[in-house]
C-alpha positions in Angstrom: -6.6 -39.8 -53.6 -5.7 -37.0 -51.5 -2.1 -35.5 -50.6 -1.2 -36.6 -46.9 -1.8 -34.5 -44.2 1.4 -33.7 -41.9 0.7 -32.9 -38.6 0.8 -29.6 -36.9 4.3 -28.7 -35.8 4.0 -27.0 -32.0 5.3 -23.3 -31.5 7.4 -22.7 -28.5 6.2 -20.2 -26.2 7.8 -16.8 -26.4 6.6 -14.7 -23.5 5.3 -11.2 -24.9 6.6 -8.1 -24.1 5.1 -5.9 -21.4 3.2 -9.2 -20.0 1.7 -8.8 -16.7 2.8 -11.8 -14.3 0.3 -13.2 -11.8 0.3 -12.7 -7.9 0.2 -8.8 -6.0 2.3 -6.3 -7.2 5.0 -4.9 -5.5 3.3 -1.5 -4.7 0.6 -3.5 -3.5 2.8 -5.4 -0.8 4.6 -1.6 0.2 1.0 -0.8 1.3 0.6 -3.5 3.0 3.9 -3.7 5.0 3.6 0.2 5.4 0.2 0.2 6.6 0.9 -2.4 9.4 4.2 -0.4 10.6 2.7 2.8 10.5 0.0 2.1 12.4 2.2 -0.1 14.8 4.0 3.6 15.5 1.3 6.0 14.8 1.4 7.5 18.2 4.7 8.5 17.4 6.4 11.1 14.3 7.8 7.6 12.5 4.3 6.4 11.8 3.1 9.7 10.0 5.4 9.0 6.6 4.5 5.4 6.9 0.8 6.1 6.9 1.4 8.5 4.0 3.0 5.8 2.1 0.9 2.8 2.5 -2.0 5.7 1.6 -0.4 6.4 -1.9 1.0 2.7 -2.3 -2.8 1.1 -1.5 -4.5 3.9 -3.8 -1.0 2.8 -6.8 -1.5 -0.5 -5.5 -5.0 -0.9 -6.8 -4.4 -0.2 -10.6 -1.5 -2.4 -10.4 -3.4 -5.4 -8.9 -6.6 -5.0 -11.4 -4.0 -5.1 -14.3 -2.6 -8.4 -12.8 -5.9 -9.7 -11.9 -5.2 -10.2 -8.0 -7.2 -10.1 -5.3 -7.9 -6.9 -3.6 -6.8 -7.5 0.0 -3.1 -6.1 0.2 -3.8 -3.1 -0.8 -7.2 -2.3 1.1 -5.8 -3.4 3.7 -2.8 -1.2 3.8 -5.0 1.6 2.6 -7.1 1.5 5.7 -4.6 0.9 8.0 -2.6 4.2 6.5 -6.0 6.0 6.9 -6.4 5.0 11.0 -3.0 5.5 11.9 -3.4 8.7 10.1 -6.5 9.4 12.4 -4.8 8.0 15.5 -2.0 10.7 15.0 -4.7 13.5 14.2 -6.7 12.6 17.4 -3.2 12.4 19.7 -2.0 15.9 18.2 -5.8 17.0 19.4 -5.4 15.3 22.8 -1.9 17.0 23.0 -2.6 20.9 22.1 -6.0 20.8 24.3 -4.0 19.7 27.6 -1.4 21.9 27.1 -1.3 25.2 29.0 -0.3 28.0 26.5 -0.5 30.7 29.4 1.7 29.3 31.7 5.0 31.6 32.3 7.9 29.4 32.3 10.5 32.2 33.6 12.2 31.0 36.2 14.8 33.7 38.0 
C-alpha cells in the first residue's frame, strides 16, 4: 500500500525585486503632457523647452514602455507633437528675421 499523498501547500506571492508594473511609464506621460503644452505655446519662448522635453521624454519614454509592455501612444504622441511645435517655432523665427528690416536707422535726434 502506498504512503498518503499530502497536498501541495500554496506559496504566497513575494513580488520580485526590480519588477516592472503594468500601465505607461512616467517618462512616458511627461512626453505626453509636455508635447501638448509645448505645442499649445509654441509661438512663443515657453514652448521651445517644452518641445525639447516631450522630445527626449517620448524618445526615454519608448524603452520605458517596451519594458513594461504598454502601448505606444503616449509617447509617440508627445514625440510628435515636441517635433511640430519645434517646427512651428523654426518657421515663426523664419517669418520673423525675413520681415524685419535690418537697414533701417533708428536714430532719432
Amino acid at each position: 500500500m502506498p504512503p498518503p499523498t499530502t497536498p501541495p501547500v500554496a506559496q504566497p506571492v513575494v513580488p520580485v525585486a526590480g519588477a516592472v508594473t503594468p500601465g505607461q511609464g512616467g517618462l512616458a506621460i511627461a512626453a505626453f503632457v509636455c508635447g501638448i503644452v509645448g505645442i499649445l505655446t509654441s509661438w512663443c519662448c515657453v514652448g521651445i523647452p517644452l518641445a525639447i522635453a516631450a522630445v527626449v521624454c517620448g524618445i526615454l519614454g519608448k524603452s520605458e514602455a517596451q519594458k513594461r509592455g504598454a502601448p505606444d501612444w503616449m509617447w509617440m504622441t508627445g514625440l510628435i507633437l515636441g517635433v511640430i511645435a519645434l517646427v512651428i517655432f523654426i518657421v515663426m523665427l523664419i517669418i520673423g528675421v525675413a520681415n524685419t528690416d535690418f537697414n533701417t536707422n533708428v536714430n532719432t535726434n
